[in-house]
C-alpha positions in Angstrom: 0.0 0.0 0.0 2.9 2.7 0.8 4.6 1.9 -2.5 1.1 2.2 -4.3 1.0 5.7 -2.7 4.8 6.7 -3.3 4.1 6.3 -6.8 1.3 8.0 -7.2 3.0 10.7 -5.2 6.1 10.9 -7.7 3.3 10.8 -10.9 1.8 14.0 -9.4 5.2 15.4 -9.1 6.5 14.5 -12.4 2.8 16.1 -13.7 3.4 19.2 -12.2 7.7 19.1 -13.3 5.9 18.7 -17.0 3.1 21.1 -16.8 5.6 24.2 -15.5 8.0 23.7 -18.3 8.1 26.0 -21.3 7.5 24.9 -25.1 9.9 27.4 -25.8 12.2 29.3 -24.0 14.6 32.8 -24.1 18.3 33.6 -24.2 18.0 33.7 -20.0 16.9 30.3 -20.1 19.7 29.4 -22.1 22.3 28.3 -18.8 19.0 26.2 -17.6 19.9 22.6 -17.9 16.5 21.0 -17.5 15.2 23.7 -19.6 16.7 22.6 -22.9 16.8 18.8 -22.1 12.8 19.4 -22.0 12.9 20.9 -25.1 15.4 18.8 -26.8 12.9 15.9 -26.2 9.8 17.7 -27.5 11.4 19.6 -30.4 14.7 17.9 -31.0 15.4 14.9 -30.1 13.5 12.6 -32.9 15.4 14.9 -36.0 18.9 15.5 -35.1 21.8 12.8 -34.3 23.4 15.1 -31.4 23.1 14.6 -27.7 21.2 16.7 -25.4 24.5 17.5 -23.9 26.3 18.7 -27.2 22.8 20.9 -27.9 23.0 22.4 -24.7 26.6 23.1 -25.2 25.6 25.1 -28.3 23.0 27.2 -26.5 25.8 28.1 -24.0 27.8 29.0 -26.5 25.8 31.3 -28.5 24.6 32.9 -25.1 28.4 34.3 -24.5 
């Protein structure tokens, strides 16, 4: 029964993680992480052969 609840309590969380993040985002957002690993996976992620580390690598770089 507790593990039936602690998974229900980390759906809600992962819910709300999902609901909060942006579909696109600014050059501010640029340094956030989670951010553009979000993004990568809704936008990215099925059409380009990088990783989400070398994209966000770009975006840092561009930001300088």
């Amino acid at each position: 029964m507790i593990h039936t609840i602690t998974l229900q309590k980390l759906g809600q969380a992962v819910l709300l993680l999902q609901v909060s993040m942006p579909n696109e985002c600014i050059l501010a957002n640029w340094h956030d992480k989670t951010i553009i690993e979000h993004l990568f996976k809704i936008h990215l992620k099925s059409v380009v052969s990088r990783s989400v580390e070398e994209w966000h690598q770009v975006f840092q770089n561009w930001a300088r």
